[in-house]
N, C-alpha and C positions, 0 to 999 in steps of 0.2 A: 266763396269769392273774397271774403274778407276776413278778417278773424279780429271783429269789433270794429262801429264807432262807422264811417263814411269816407264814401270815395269822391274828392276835389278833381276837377279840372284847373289847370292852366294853360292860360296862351301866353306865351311868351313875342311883346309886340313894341316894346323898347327901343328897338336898335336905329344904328343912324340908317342902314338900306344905302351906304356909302358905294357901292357899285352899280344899284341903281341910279343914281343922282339922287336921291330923299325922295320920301314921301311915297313910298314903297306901299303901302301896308294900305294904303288909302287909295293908290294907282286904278284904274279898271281891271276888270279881269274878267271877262268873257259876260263881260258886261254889270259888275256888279264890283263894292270894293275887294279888292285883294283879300283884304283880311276875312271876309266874312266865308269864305269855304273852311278855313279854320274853326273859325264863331261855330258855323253848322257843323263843323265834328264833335267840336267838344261840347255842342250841348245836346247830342245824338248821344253820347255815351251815357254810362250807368253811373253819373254823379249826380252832388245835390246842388252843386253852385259852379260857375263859370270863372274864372278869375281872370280877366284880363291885366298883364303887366305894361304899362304904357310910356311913354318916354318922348322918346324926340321926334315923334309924328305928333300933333297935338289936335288931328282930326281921329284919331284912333279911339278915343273914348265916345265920340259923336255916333261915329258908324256903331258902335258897340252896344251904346243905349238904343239906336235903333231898331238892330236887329233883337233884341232882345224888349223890346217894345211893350210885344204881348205876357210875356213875363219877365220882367224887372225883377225879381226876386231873387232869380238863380242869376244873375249880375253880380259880381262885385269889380271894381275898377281898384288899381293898385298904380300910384305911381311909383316908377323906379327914380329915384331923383339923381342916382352915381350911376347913370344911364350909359354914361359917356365913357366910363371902365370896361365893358365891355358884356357880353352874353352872360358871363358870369354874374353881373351886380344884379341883372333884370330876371334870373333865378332866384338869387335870394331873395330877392325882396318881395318875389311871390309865395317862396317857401315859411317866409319868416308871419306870411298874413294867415296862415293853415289857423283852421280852427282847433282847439285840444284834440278832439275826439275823429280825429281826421287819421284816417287807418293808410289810408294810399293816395295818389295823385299822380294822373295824367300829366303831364307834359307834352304841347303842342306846340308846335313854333305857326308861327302867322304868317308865314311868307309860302306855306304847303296847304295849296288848295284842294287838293283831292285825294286826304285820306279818307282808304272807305268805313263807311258805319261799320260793314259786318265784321270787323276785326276787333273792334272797341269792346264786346263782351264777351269775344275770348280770351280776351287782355286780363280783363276783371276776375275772372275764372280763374286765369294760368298762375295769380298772383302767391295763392293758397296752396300747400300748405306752408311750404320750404321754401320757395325762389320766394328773393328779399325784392325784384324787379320782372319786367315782364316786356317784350319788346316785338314787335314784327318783324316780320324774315317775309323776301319778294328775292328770288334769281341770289341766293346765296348772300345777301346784305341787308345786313339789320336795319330798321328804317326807323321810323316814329309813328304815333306818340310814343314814348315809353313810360309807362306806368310803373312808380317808385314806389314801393314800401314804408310804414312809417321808419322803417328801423335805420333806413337811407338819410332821413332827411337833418341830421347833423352833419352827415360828411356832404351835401348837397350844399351848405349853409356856409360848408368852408371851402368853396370852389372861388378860384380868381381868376382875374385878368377875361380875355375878350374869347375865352372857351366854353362850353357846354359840359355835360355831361359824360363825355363819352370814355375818359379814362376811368371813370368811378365804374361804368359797365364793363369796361375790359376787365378792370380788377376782381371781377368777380367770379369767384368757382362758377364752372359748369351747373351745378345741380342752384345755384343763387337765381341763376339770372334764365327765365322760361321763356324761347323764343315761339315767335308764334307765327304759322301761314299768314303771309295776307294772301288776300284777292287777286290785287294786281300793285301792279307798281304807284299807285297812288304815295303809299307811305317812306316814296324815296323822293320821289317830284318836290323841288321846288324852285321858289323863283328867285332869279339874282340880277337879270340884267331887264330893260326896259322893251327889249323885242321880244321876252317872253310875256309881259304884260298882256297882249291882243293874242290869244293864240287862231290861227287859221281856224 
């Protein structure tokens, strides 16, 4: 699964949610905060701590300590303070909180409530020996979380502007990057606009 040292979660939970009107991450969602189908993946997977990155929602660490209630432990809260740069800044500054010995890390964004669990520890698996990343595949399209390498997270560190990850994954040889089944489409779903909030 690893080759030394432990596997990090993050959720990436910063952003302004400018096409929802704000305050996204904290919205309802089928009855509960938006963010927390997030919260429950990544603290479903095979890591030892949770990393919320936070920003310009300022109930997003509130819902966070809650759900994490019963164990506070595997919590840790990160402000992004250059929130306002874009997806870019609220990666680093989760990447930059990695503890030494931190071998891989998840990547979740907050706004995607229903990745499923049973993808999460074939993620963990697919990461060893060779692929430097790890990623679900649903109907021919790579989805999230993806699970990064340590060997990644210098070029993760010099990612800019209001982008993600997703060119550091193209760039990478076939035999790099281990795609993986999901279940279902969960790991494509997410939410942008305010009538996906309440789903029927």
């Amino acid at each position: 699964m690893t080759r030394g040292g432990s596997l990090e979660a993050i959720v990436l939970a910063a952003g302004l949610g400018a096409r929802f009107g704000g305050g996204k991450l904290t919205a309802p969602w089928r009855g509960r905060p938006l963010i927390e189908g997030a919260l429950a993946a990544a603290a479903a997977a095979p890591v030892r701590t949770v990393r919320v990155v936070w920003g310009a929602d300022e109930g997003v660490p509130a819902v966070a300590r809650s759900f994490f209630a019963r164990r506070p432990s595997r919590l840790e809260l990160v402000p992004a303070e250059r929130y306002a740069e874009g997806l870019s800044a609220s990666l680093r500054a989760g990447i930059a909180s990695l503890p030494a010995d931190c071998s891989g890390v998840f990547l979740f964004l907050g706004d995607m409530p229903r990745i499923p669990p049973a993808v999460l520890a074939p993620l963990a698996e697919a990461l060893a020996p060779s692929a430097l990343a790890a990623a679900p595949v649903f109907d021919g399209q790579r989805g999230h979380p993806v699970l990064f390498g340590r060997a990644l997270f210098a070029k993760l560190l010099e990612l800019e502007g209001d982008k993600g990850a997703g060119a550091l994954l193209a760039g990478l040889a076939p035999a790099q990057l281990a795609l993986v089944p999901a279940p279902d489409d969960g790991v494509l779903y997410d939410v942008d606009l305010p009538s996906q909030a309440q789903p029927p």
